[in-house]
PDB file of N, CA, C and O in Angstrom:
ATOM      1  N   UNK A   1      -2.055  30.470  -2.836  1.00  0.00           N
ATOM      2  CA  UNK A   1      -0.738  29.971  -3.202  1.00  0.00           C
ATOM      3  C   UNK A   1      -0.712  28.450  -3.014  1.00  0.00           C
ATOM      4  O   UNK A   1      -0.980  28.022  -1.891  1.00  0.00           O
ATOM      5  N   UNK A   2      -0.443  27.664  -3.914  1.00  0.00           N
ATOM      6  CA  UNK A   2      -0.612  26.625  -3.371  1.00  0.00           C
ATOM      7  C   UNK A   2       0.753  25.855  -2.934  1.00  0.00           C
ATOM      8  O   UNK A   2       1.834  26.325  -3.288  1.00  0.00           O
ATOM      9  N   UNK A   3       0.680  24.537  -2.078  1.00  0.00           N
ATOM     10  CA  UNK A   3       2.121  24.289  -1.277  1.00  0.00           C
ATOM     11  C   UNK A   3       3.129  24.114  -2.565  1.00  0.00           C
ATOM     12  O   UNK A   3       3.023  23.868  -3.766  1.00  0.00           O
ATOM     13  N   UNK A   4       4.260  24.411  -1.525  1.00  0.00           N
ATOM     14  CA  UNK A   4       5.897  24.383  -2.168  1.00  0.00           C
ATOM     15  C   UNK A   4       6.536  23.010  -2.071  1.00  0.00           C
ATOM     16  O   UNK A   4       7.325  22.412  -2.802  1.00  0.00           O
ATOM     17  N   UNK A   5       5.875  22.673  -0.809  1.00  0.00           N
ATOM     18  CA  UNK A   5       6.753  21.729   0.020  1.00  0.00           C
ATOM     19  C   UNK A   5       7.820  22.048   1.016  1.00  0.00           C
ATOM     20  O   UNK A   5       8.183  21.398   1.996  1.00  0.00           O
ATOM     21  N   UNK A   6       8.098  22.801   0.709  1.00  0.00           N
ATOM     22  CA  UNK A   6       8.915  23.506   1.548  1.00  0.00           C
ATOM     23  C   UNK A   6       8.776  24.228   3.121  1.00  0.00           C
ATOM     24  O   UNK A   6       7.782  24.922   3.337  1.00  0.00           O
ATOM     25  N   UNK A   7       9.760  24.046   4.150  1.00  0.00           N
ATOM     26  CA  UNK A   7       9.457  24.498   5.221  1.00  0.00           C
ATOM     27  C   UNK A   7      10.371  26.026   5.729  1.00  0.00           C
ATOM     28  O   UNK A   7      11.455  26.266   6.261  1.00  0.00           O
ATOM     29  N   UNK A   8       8.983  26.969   5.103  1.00  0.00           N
ATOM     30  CA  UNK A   8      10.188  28.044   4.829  1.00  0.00           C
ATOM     31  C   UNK A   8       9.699  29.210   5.609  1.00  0.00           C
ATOM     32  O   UNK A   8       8.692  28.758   6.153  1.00  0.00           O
ATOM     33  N   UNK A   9       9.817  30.355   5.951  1.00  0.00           N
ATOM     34  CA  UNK A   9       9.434  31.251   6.822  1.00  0.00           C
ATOM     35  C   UNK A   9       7.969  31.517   6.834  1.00  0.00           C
ATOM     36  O   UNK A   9       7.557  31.939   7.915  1.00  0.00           O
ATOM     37  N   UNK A  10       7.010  31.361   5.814  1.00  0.00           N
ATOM     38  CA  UNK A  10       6.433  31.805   6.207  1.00  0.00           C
ATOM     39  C   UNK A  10       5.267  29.983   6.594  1.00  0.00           C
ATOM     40  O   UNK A  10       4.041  30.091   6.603  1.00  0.00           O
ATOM     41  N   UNK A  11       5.731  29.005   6.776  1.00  0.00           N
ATOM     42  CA  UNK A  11       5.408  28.132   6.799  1.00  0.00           C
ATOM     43  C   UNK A  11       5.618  27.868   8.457  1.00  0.00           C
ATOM     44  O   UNK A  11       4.821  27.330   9.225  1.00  0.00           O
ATOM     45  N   UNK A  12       6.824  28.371   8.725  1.00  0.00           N
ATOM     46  CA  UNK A  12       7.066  28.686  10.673  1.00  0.00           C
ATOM     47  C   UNK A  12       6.338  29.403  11.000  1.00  0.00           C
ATOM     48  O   UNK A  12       5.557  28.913  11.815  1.00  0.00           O
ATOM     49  N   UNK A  13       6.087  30.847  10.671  1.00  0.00           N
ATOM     50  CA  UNK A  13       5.410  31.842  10.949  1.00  0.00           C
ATOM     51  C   UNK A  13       3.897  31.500  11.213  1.00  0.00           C
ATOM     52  O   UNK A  13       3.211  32.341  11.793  1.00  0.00           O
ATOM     53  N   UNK A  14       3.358  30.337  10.827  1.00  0.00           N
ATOM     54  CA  UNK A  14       2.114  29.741  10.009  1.00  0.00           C
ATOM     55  C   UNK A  14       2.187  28.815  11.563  1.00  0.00           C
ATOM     56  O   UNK A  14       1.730  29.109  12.667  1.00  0.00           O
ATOM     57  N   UNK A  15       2.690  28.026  11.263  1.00  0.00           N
ATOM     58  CA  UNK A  15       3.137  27.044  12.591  1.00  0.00           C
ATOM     59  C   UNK A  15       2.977  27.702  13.833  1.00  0.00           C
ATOM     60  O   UNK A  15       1.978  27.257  14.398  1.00  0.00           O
ATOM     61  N   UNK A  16       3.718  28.839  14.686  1.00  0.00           N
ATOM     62  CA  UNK A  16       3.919  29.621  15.574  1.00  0.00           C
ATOM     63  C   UNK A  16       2.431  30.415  16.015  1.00  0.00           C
ATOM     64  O   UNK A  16       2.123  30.738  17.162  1.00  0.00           O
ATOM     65  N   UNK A  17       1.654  30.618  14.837  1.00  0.00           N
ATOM     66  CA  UNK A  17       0.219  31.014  15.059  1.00  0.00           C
ATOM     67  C   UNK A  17      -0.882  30.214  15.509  1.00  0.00           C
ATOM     68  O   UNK A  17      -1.883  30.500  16.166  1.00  0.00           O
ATOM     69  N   UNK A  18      -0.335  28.808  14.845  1.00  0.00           N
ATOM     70  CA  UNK A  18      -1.448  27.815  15.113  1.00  0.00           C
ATOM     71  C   UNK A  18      -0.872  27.303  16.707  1.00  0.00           C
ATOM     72  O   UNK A  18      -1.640  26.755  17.497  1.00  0.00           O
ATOM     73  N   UNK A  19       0.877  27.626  17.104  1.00  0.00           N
ATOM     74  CA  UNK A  19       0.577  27.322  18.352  1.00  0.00           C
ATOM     75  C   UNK A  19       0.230  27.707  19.355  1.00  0.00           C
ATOM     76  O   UNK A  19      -0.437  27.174  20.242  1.00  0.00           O
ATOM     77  N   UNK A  20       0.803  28.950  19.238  1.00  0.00           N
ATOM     78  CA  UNK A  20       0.443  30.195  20.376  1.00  0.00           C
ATOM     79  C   UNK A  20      -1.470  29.903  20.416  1.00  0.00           C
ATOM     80  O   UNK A  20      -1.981  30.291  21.467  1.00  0.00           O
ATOM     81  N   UNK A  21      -2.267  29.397  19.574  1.00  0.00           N
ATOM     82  CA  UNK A  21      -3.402  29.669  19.911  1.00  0.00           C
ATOM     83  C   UNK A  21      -3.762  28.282  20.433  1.00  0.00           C
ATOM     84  O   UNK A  21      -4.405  28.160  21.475  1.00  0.00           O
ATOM     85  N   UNK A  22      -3.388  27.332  19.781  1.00  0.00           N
ATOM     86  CA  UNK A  22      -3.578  25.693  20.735  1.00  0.00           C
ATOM     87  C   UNK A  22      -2.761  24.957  21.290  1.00  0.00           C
ATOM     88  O   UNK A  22      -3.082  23.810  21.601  1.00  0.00           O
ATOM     89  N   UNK A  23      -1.161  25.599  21.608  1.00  0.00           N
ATOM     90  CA  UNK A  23       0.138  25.002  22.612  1.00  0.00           C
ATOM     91  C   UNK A  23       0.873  26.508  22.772  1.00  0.00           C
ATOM     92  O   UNK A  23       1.874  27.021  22.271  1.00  0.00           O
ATOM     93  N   UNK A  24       0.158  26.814  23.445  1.00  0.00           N
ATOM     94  CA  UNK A  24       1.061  28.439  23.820  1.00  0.00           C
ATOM     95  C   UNK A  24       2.376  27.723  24.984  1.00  0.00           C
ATOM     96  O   UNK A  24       3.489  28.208  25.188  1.00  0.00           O
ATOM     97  N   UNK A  25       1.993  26.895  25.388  1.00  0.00           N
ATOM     98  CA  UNK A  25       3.404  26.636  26.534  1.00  0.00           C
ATOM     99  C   UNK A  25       4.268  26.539  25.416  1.00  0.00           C
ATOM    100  O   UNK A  25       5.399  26.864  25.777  1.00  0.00           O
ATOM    101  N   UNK A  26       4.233  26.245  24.256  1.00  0.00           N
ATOM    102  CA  UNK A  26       5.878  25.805  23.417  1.00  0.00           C
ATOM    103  C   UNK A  26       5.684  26.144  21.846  1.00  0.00           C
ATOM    104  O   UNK A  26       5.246  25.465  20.917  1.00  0.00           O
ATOM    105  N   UNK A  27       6.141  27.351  21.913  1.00  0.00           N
ATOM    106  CA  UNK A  27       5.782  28.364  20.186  1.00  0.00           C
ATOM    107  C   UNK A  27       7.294  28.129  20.241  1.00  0.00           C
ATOM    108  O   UNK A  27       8.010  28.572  21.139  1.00  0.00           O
ATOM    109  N   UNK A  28       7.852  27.174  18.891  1.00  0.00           N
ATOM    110  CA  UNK A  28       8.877  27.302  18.185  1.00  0.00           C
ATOM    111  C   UNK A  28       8.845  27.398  16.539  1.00  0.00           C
ATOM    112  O   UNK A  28       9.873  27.575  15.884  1.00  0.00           O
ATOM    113  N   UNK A  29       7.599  27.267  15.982  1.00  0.00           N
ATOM    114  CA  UNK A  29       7.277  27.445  14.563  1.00  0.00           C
ATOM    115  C   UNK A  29       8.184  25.902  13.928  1.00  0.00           C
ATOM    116  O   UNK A  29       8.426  25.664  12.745  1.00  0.00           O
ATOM    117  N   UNK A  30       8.499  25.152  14.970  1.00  0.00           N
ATOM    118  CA  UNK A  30       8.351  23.743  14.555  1.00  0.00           C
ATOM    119  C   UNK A  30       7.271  22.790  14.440  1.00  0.00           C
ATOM    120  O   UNK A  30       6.340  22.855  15.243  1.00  0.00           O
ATOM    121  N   UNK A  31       7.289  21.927  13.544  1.00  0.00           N
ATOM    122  CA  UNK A  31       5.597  21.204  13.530  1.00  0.00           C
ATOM    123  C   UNK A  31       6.446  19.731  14.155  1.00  0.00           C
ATOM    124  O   UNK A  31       6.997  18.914  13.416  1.00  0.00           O
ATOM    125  N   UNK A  32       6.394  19.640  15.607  1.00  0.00           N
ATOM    126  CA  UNK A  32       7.057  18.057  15.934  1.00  0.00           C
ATOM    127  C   UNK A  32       5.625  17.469  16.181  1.00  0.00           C
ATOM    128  O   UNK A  32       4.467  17.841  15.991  1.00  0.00           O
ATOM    129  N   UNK A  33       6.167  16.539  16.618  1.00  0.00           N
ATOM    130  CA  UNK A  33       4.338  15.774  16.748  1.00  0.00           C
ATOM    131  C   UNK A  33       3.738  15.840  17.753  1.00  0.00           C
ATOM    132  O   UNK A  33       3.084  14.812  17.926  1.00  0.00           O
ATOM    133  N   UNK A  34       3.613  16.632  18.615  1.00  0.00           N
ATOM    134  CA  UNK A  34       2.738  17.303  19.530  1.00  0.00           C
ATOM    135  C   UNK A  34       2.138  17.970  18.717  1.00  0.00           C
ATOM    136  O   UNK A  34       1.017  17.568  18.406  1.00  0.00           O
ATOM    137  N   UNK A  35       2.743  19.419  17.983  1.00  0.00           N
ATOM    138  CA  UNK A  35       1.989  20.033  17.337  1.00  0.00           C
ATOM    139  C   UNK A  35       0.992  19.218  16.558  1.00  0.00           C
ATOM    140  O   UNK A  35      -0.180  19.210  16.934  1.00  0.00           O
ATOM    141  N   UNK A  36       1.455  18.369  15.252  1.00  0.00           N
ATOM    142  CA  UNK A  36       0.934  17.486  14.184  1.00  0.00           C
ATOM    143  C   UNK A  36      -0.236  16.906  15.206  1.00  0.00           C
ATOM    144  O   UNK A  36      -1.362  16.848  14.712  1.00  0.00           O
ATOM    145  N   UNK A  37      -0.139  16.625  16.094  1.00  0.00           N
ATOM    146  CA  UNK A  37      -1.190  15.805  16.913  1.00  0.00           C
ATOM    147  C   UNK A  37      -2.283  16.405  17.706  1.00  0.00           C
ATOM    148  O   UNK A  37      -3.300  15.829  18.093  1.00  0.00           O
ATOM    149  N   UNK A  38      -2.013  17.388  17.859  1.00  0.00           N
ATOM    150  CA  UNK A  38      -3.085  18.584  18.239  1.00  0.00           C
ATOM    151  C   UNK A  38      -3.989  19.138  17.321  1.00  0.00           C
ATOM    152  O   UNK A  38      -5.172  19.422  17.514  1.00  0.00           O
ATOM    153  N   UNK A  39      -3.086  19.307  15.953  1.00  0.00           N
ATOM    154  CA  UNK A  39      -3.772  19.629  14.452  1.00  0.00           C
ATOM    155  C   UNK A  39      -4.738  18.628  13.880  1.00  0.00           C
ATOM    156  O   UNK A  39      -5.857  18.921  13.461  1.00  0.00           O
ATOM    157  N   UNK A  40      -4.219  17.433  13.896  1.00  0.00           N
ATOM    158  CA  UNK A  40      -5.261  16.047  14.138  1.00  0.00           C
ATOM    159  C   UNK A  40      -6.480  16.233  14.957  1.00  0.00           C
ATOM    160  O   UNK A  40      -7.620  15.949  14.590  1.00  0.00           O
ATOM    161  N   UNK A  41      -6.160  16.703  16.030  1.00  0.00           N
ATOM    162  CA  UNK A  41      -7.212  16.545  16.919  1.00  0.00           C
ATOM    163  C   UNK A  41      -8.459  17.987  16.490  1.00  0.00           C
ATOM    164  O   UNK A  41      -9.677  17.825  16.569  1.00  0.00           O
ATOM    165  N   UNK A  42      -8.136  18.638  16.277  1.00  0.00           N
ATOM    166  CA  UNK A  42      -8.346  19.735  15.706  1.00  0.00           C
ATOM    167  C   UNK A  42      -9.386  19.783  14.309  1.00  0.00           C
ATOM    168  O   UNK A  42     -10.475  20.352  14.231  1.00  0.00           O
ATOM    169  N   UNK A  43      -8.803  19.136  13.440  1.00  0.00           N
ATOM    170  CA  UNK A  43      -9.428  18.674  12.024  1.00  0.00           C
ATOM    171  C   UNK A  43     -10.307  17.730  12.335  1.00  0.00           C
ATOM    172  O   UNK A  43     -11.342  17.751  11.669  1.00  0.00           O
ATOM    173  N   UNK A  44     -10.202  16.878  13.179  1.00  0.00           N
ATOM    174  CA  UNK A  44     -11.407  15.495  13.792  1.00  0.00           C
ATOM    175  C   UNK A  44     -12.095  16.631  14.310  1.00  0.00           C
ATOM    176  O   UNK A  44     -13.208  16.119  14.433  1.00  0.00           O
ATOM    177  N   UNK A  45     -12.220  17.705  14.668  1.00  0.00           N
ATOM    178  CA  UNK A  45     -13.436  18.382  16.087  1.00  0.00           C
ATOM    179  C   UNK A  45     -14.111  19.024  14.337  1.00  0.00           C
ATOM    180  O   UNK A  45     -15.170  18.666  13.823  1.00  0.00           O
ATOM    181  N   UNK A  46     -13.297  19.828  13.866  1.00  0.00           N
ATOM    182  CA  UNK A  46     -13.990  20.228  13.161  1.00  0.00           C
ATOM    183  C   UNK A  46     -14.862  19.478  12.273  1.00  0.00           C
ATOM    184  O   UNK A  46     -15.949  20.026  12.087  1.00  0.00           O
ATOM    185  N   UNK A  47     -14.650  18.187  11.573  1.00  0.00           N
ATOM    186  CA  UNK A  47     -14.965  17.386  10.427  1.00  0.00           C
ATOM    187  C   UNK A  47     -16.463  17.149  11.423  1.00  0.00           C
ATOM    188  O   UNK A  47     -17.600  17.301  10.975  1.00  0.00           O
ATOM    189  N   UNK A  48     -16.160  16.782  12.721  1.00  0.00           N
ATOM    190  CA  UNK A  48     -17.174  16.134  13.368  1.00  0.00           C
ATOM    191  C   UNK A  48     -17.899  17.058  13.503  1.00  0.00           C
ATOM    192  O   UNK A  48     -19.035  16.626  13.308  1.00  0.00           O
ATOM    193  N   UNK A  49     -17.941  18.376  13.784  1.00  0.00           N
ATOM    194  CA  UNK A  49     -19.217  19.261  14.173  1.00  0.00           C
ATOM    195  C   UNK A  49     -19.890  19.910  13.010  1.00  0.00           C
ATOM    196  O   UNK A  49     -21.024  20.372  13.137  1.00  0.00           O
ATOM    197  N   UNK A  50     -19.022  19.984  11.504  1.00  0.00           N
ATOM    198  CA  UNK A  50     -19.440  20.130  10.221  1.00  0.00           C
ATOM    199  C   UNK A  50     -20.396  18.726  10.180  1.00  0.00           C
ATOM    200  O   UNK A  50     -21.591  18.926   9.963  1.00  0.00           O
ATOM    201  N   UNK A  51     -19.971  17.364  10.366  1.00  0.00           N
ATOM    202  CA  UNK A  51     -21.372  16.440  10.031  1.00  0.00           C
ATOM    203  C   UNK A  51     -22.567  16.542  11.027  1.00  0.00           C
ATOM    204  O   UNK A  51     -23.599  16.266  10.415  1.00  0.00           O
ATOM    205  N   UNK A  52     -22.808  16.832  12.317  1.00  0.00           N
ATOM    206  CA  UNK A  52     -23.127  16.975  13.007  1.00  0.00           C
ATOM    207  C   UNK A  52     -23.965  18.225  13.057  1.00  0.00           C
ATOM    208  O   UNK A  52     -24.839  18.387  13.909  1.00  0.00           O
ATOM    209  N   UNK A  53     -23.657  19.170  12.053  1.00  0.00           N
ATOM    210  CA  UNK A  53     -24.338  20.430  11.957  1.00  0.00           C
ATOM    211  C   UNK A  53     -23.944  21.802  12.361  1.00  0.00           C
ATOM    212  O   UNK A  53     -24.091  22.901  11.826  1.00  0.00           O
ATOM    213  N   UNK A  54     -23.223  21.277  13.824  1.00  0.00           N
ATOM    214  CA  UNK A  54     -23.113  22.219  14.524  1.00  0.00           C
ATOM    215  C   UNK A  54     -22.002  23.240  14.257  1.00  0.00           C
ATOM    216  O   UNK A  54     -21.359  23.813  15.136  1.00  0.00           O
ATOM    217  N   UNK A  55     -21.864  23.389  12.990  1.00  0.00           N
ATOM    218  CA  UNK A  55     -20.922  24.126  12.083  1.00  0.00           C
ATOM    219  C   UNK A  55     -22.094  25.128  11.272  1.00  0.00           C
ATOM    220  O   UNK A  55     -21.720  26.221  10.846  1.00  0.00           O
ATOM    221  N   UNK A  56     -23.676  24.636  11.072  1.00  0.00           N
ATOM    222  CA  UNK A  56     -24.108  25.461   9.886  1.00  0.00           C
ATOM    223  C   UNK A  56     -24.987  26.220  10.714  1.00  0.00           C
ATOM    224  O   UNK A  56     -25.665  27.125  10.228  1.00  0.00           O
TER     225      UNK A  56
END
């Protein structure tokens, strides 16, 4: 599906998964910038261990 733009249930629902697994202290299926900044940090670990190899 590709994006709506929109921040709509199942876009919280989406949110609430990614926190409970990397900010379980604070699942509100809001993306404030803790979340956004964890997701950052997140996409840098991955990008870096895909060049690095340690992905293949």
């Amino acid at each position: 599906m590709p994006p709506g733009g929109d921040y709509d249930d199942e876009t919280r629902l989406t949110v609430e998964a990614f926190q409970r697994h990397w900010r379980p202290a604070h699942v509100d299926g809001v993306a404030d910038g803790e979340t956004r900044a964890t997701l950052m940090g997140v996409l840098q670990l991955a990008t870096a261990e895909s060049v690095t190899g340690v992905l293949n």
